[in-house]
VOTIMI-40547 format. One record per residue: residue in one letter; x, y, z of N, C-alpha, C, O in turn. Coordinates in steps of 0.05 Angstrom, whole numbers, plus 32768, in hexadecimal, padded with zeros to 4 digits. Example, Ala and Ser with C-alpha at 12.3 -4.5 7.8 and 13.67 -1.06 7.14 Angstrom:
2
A81087F8E809C80F67FA6809C81087FBE809C811D7FBE80A9
S81017FD3808E81117FEB808F81028001809D810C801780A1
! end
This chain:
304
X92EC7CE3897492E07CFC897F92F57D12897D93097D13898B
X92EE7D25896993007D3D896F93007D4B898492F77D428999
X930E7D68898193127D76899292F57D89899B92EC7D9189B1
X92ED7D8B897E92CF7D9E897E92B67D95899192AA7DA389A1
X92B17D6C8988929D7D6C899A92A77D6C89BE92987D7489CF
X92BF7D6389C292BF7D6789DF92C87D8489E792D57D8589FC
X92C37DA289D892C37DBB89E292AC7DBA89E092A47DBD89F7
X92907DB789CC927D7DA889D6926C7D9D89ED925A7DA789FB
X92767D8B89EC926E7D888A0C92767D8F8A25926C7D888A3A
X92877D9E8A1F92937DA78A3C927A7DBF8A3F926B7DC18A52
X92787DD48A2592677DE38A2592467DE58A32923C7DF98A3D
X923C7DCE8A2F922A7DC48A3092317DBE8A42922E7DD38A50
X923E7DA58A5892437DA68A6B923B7DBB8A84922E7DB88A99
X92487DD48A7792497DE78A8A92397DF08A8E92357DF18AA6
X92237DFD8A7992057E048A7D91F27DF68A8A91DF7DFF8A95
X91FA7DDC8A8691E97DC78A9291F47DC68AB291E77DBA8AC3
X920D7DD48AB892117DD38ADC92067DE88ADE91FD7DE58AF5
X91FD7E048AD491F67E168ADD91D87E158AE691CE7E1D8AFB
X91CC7E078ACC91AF7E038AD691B07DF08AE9919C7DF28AF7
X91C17DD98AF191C07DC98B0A91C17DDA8B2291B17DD88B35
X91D57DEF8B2191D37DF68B3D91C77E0A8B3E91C67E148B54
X91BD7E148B3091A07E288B30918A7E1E8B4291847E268B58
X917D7E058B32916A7DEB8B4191747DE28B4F91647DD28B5A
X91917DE28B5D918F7DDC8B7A91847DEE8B9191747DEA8BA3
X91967E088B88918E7E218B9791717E1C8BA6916C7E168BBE
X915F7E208B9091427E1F8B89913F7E098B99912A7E0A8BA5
X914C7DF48B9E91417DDC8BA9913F7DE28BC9912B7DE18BD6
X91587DE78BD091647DE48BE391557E008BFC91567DFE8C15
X91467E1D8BE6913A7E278BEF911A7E2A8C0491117E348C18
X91107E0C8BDF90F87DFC8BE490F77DF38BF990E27DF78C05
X910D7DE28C0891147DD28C1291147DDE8C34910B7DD28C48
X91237DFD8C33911C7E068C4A90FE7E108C5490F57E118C6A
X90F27E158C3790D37E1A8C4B90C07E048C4690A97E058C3E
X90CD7DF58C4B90B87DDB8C4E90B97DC48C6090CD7DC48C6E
X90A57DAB8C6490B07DA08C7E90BB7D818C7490C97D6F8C7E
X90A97D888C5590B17D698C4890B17D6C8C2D90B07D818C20
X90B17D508C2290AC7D4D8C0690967D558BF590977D5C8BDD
X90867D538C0490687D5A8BF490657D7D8BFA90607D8F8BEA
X90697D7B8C13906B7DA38C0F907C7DAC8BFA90747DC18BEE
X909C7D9F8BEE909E7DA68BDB90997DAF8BC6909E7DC58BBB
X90887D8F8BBC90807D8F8BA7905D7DA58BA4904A7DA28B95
X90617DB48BB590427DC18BB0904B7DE58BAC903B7DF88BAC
X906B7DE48BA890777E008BA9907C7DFE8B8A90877DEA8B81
X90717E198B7790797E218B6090927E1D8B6690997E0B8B56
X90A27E218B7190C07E288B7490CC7E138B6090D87E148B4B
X90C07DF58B7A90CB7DDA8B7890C87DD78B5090DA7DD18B41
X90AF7DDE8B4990AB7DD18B3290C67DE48B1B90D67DDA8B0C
X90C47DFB8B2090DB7E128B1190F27DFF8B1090FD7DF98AFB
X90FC7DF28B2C91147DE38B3591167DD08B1C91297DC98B0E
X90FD7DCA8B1C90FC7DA98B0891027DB18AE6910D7DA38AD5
X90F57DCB8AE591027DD38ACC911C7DD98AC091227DDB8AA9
X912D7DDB8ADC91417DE58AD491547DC78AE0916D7DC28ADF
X91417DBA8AE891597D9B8AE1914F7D958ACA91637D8B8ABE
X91397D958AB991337D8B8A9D914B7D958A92915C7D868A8A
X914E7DB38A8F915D7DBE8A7B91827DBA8A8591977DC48A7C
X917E7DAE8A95919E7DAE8A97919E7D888A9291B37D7E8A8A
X918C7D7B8A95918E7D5A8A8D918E7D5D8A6E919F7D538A5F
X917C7D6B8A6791767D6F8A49919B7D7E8A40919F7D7A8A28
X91A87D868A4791C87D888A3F91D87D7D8A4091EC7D7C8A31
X91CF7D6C8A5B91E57D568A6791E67D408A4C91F77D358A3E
X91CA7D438A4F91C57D278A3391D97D308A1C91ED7D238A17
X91D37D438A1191E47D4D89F891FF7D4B89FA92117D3F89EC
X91FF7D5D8A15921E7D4F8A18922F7D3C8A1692467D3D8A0F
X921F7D238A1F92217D0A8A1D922B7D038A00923F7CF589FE
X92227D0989F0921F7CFE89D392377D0B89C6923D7D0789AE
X92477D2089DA92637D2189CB927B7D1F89DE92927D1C89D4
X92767D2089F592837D138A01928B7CFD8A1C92777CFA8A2A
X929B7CF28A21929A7CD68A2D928F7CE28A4B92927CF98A54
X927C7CC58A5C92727CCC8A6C92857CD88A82927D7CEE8A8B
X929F7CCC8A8D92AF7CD38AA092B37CF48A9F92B57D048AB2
X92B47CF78A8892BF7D1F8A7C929E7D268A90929B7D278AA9
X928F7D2A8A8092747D378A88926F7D338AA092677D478AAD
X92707D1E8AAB92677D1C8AC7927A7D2C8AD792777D388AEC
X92907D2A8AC692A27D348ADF92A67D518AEC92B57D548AFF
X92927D658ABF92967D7C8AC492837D858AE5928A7D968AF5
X92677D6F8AE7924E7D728AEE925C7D808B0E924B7D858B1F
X92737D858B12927F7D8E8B2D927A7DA98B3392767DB48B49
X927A7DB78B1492737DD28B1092547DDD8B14924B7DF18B09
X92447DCA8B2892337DCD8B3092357DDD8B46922B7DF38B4A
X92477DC88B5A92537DD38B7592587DF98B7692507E0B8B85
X92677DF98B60927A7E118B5592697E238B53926B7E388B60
X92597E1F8B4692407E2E8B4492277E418B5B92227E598B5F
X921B7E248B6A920F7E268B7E921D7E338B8F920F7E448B99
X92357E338B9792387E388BB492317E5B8BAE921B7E658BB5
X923F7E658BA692477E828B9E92267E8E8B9B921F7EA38BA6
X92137E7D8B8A91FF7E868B8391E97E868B9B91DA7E998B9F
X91E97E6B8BAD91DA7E688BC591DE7E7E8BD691CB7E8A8BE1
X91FF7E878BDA91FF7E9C8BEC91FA7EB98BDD91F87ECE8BEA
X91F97EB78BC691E87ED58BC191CC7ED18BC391BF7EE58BC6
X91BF7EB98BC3919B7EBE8BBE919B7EBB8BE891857EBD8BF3
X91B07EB68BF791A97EBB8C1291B97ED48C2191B97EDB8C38
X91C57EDD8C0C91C77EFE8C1191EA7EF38C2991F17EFF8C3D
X91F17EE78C2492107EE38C3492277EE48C1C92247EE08C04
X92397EEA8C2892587EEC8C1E92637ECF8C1792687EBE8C29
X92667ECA8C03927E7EB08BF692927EAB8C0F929F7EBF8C12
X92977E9D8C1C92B67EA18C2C92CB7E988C1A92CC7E898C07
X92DF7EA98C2C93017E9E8C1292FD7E768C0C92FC7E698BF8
X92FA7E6F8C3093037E538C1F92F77E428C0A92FE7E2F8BFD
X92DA7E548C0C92CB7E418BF192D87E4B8BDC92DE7E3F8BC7
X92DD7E6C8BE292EA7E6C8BBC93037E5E8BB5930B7E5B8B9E
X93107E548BCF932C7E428BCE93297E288BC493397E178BBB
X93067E298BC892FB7E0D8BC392F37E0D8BA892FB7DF98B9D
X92E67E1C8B9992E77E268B8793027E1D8B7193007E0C8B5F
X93137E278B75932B7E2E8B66933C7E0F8B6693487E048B55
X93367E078B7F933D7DE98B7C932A7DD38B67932E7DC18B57
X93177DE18B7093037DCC8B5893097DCC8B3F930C7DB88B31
X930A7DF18B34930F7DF48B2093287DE88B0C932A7DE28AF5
X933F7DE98B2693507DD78B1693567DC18B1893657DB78B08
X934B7DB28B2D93487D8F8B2993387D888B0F933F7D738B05
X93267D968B0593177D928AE793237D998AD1931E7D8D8ABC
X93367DB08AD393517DB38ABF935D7D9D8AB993607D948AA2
X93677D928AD2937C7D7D8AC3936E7D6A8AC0937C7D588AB7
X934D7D608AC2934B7D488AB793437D528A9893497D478A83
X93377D678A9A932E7D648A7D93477D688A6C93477D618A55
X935E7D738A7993787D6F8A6893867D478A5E93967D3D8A4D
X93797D418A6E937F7D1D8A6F936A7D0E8A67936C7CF58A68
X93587D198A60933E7D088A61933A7D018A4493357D148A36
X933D7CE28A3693487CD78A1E93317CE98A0F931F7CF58A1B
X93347CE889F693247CEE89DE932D7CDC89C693437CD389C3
X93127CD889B0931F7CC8899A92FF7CB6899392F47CAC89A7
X92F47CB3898092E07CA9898792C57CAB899192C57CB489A7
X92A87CA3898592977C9E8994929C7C9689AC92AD7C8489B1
X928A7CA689C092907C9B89D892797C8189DB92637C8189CF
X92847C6A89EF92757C5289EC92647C5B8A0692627C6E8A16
X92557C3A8A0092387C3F8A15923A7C1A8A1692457C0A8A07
X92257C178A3692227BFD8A3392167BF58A2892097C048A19
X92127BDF8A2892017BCA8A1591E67BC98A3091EA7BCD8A48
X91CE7BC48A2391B37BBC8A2F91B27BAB8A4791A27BAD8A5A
X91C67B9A8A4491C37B888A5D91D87B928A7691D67B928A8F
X91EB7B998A6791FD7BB28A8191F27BC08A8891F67BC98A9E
X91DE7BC98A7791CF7BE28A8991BE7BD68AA191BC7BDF8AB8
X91B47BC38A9791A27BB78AAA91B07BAF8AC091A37BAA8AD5
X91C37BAD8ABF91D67BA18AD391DD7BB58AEC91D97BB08B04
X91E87BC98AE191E87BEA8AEE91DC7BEA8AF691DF7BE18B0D
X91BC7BF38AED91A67BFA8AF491A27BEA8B0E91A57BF68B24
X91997BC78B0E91937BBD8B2691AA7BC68B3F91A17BCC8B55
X91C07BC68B3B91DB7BC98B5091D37BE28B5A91CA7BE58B71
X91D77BF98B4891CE7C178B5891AA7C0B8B6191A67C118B78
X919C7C028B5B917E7C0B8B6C917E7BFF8B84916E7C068B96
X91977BE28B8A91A17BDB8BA591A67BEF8BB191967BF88BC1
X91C17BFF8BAA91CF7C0E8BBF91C17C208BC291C37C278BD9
X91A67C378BAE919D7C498BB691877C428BCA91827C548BDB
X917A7C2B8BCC916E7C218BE091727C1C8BF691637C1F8C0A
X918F7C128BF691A17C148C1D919F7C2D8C1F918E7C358C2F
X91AB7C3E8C1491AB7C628C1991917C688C21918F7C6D8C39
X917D7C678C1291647C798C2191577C668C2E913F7C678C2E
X91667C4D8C3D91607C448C5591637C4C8C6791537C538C79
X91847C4D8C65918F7C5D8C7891897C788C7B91877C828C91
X91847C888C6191737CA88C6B91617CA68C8291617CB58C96
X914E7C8E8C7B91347C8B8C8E91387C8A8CAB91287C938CBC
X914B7C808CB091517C768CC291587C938CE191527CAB8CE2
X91657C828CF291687C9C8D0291827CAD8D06918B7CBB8D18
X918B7CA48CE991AC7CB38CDF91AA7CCE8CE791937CD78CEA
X91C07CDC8CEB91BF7CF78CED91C17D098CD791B97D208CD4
X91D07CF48CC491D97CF08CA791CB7CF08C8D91D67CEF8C77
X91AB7CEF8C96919D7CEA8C85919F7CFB8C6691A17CEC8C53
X91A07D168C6291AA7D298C5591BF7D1A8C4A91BB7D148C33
X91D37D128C5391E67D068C3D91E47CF28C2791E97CF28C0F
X91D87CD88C4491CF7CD08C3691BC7CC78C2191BE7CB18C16
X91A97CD88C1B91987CDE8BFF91AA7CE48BF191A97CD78BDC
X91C07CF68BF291CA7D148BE191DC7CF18BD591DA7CE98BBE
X91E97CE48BE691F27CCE8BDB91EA7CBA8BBE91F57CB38BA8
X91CE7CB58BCF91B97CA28BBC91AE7CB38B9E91A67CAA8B89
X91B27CCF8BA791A97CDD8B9291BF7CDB8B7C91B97CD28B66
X91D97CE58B8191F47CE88B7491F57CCD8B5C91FA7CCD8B44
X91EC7CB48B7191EA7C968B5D91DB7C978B4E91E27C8F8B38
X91C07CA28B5091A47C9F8B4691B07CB38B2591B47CAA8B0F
X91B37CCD8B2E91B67CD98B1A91D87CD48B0491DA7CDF8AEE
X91E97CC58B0D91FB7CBB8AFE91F67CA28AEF91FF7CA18AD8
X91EB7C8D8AF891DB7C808AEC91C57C898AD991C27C7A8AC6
X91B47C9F8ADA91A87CA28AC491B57CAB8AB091AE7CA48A99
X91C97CBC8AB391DA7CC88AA091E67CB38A8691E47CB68A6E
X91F47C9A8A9A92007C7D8A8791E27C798A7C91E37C7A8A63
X91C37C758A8991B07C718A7691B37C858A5C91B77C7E8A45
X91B07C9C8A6691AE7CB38A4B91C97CB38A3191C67CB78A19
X91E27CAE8A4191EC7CAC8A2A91EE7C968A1391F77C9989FC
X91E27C7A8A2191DA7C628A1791BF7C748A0291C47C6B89EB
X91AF7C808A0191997C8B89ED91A07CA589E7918D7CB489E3
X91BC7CB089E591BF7CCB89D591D27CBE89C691D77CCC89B3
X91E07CA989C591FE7C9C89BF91E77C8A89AA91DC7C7689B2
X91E47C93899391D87C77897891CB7C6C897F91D07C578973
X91B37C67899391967C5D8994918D7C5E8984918B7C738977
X91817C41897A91687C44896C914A7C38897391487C238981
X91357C43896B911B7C42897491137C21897891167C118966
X91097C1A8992910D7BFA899891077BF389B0910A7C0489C2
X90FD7BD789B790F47BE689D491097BE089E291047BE489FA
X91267BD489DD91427BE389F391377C0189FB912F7C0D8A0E
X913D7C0389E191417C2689E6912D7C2C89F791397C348A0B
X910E7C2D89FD90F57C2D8A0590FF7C268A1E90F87C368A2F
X910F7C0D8A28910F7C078A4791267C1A8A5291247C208A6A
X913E7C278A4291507C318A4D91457C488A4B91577C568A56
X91347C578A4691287C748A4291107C708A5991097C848A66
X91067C5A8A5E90F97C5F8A7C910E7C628A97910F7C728AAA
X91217C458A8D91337C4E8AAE913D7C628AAC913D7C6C8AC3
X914C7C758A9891577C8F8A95913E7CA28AA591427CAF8ABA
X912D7CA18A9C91177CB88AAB911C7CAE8AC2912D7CBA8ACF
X910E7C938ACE910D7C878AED91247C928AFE91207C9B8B14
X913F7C908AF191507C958B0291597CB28B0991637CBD8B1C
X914E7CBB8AEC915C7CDF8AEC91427CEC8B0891407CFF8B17
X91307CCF8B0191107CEF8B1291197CE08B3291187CEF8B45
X911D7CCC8B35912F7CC18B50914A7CD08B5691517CD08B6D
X91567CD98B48916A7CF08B5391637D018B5791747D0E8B64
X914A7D128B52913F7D2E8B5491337D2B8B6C91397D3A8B7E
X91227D178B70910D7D1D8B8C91287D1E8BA9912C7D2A8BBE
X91387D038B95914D7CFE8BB4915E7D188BC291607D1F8BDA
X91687D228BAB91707D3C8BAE91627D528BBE916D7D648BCC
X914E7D4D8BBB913C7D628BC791357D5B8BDF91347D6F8BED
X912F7D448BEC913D7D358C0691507D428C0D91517D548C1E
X91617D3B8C0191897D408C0891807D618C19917D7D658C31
X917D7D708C0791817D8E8C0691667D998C1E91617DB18C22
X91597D828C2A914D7D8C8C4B91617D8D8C5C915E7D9B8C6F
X91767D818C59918E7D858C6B91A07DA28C6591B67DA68C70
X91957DB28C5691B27DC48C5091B57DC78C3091A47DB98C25
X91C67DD58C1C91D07DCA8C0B91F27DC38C0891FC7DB18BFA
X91FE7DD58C1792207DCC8C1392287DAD8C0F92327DA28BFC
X921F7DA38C2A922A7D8C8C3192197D798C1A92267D6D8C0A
X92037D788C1A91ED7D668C0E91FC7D638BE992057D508BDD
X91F87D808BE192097D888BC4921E7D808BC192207D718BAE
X922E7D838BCB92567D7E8BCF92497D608BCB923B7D5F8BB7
X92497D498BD892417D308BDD92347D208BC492397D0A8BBC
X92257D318BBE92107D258BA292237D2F8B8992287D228B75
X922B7D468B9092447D4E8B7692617D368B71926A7D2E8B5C
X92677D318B8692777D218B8C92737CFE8B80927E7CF08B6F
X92657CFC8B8C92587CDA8B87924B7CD78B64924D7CC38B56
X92407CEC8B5E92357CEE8B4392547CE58B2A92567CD58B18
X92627CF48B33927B7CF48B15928B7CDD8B1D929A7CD38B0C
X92887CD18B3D92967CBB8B4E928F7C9F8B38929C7C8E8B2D
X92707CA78B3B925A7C8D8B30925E7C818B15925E7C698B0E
X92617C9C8B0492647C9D8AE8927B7C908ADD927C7C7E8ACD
X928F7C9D8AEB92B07C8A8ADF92B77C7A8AF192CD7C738AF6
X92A47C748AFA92AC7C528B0092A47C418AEB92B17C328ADD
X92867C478AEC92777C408AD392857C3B8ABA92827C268AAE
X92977C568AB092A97C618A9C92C07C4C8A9892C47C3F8A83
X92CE7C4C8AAE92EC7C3D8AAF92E97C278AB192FB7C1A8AA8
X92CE7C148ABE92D77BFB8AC192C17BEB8AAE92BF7BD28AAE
X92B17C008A9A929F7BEA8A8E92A37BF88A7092A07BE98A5C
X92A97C148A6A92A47C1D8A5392C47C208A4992CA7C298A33
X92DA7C158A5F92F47C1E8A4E92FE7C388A4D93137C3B8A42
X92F07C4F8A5892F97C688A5A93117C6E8A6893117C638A7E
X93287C7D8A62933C7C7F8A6A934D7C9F8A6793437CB48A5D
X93657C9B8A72936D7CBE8A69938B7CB78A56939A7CA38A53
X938B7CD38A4B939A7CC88A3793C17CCB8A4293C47CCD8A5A
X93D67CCC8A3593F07CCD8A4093FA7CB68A54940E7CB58A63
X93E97CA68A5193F57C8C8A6393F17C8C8A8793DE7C918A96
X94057C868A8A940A7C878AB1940A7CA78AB893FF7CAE8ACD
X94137CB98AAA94177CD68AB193F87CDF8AAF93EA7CE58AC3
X93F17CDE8A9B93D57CE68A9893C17CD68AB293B87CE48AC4
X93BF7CC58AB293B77CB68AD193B87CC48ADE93A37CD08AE6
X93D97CCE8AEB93E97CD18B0693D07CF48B0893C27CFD8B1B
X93D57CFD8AEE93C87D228AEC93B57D208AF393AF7D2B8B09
X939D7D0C8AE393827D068AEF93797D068B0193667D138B07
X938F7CE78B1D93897CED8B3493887D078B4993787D0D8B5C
X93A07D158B3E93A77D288B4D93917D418B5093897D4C8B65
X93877D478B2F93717D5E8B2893557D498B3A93417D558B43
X93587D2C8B3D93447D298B4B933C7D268B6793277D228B73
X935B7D2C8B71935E7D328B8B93587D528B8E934B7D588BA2
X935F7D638B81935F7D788B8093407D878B8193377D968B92
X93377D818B7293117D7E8B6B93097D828B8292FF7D958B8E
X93137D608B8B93027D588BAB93047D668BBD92F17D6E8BCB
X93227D6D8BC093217D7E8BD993147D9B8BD3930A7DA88BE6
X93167DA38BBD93047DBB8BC092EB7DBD8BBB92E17DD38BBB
X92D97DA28BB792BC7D9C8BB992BA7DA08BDD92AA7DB08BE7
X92CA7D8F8BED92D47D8E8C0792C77DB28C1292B07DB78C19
X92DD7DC68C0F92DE7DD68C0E92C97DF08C0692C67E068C10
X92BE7DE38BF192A57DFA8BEE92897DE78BF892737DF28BF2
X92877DCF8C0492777DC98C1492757DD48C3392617DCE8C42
X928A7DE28C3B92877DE88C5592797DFA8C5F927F7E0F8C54
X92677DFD8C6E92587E0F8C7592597E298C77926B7E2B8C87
X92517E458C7192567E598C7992477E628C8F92327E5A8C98
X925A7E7B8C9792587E7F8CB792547EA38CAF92487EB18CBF
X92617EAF8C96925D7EC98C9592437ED88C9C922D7ECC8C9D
X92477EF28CA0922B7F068C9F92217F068C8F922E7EFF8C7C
X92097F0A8C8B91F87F138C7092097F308C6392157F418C71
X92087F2F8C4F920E7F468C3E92017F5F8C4491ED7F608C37
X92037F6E8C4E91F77F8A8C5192087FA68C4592217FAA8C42
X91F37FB58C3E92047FCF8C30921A7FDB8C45921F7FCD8C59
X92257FEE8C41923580008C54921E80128C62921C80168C7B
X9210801B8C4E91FC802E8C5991E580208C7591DA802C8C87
X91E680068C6D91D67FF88C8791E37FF38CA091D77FF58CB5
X91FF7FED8C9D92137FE48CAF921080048CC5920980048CDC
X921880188CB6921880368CBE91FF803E8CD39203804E8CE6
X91E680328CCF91D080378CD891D180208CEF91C680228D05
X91E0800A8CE991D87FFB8D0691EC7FFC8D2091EC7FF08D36
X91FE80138D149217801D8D27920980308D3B91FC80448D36
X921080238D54920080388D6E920E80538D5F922080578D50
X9200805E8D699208807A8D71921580888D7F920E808B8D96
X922A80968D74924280A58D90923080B68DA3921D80C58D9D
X923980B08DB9922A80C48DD1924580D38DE4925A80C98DE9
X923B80F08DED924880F48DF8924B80F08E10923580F28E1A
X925F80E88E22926680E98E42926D80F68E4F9265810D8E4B
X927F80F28E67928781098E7492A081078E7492AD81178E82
X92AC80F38E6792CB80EE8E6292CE80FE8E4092E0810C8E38
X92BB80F88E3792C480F78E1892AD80EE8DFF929680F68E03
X92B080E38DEE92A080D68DE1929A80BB8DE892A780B18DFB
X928980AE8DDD928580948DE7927080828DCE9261808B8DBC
X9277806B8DD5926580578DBF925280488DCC924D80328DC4
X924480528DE2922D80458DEF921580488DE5921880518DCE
X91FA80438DED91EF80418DDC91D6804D8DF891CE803F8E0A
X91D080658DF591BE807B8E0891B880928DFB91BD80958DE3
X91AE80A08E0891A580C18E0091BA80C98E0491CA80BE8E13
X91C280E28DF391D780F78DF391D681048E0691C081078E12
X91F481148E1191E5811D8E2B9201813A8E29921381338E19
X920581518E34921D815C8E37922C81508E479227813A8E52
X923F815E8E4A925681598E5B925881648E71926C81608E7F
! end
């Protein structure tokens, strides 16, 4: 693998986080005027949402096909990056510094991996029966999760945003298993159903997740998604970074770095809504006069 297809996919990558956190926005909005799932699904909004996870899965995939899953998944952080900044303009509030601190941390925890992150090669995929293998293990754990959602957790929001993060990293290893030299067969046929099953099981869960909020729910599902993948990556496909122990040591660090500023632009904001100067001006009482002087009370004017 040259240098071309993985600028490539980084590219693609990126478009494909923009439309992610577009459709979260959108989700997470759905999500406030409604009481459940099915009110969701009866909002044009929700369905717009679904278009714009098509078109960012429909990249991811491509992506896939030039570069290794651990890279792509990992860019998928630039979702976070995205959303936060964008949620608080479609709710009319101010960015606070520490998300953009959070921000800037993300941005360069993904610097240094993609500076480490091996190249050389088709990237590999599992074989049919690994997949199957994955597949049953994640539909365990996503099943304790939206047990525990059900349940009388306080946590529930997470954990979907959890089950979702698996759901949709696992379809990804499906998709690059059928963008990576598939041929027509019914493998291909069973890994192109669980790829849908799992990608349309990360979408509904998500949209669960995001009745809770989106910071916390997003940060969480961002997190666990690129978590899911290179594990997947490192301990079954051989994916690695390149420069030896140093390259490692950078990795961890840019992946400590990431986290804490996924950390960081998950935190809630507390700012005002954005208002002009000219509004601010109009909701300022009015000086009145007293019998000392001027005054900032808020009465009829009166002499002195």
């Amino acid at each position: 693998m040259t240098t071309s297809p993985v600028l490539l996919a980084v590219a693609l990558s990126l478009v494909s986080a923009l439309c992610y956190a577009t459709a979260a926005v959108v989700q997470e909005r759905t999500a406030a005027g409604t009481t459940n799932l099915r009110g969701a699904l009866a909002r044009g909004s929700w369905w717009g949402a679904v278009l714009l996870n098509g078109g960012g899965a429909l990249l991811h995939v491509v992506a896939l096909r030039y570069g290794p899953l651990s890279l792509v998944q990992s860019l998928g952080v630039l979702t976070l990056v995205v959303a936060v900044p964008l949620g608080s303009l479609v709710a009319r509030r101010r960015t606070s510094g520490t998300q953009w601190r959070g921000t800037a941390l993300t941005l360069t925890g993904l610097t240094a991996l993609l500076t480490v992150t091996a190249s050389g090669g088709t990237p590999d995929t599992l074989s049919t029966t690994g997949l199957l293998v994955v597949a049953l293990a994640a539909a365990l754990v996503i099943a304790a999760l939206v047990r525990l959602a059900s349940g009388p957790s306080s946590q529930a929001g997470l954990a979907f945003a959890a089950a979702s993060g698996i759901a949709s990293a696992v379809g990804s290893t499906f998709a690059q298993k059928l963008a990576v030299g598939t041929t027509l067969s019914w493998d291909a046929a069973l890994v192109a159903a669980l790829t849908v099953g799992f990608a349309a099981g990360g979408l509904l869960l998500s949209q669960k997740a995001y009745g809770s909020g989106l910071g916390g729910p997003l940060a969480l599902l961002t997190l666990v998604n690129p978590v899911a993948a290179s594990a997947i990556g490192v301990a079954l496909l051989g994916e690695g970074f390149q420069y030896g122990a140093t390259g490692t040591l950078l990795a961890l660090a840019g992946a400590v770095a990431a986290g804490r500023g996924v950390v960081l632009l998950s935190r809630p904001q507390h700012e005002r809504p954005v208002r002009s100067e000219a509004r601010v001006s109009q909701l300022r009482p009015a000086p009145i006069l007293t019998g000392s002087g001027v005054g900032t009370g808020v009465g009829t004017s009166r002499a002195a």
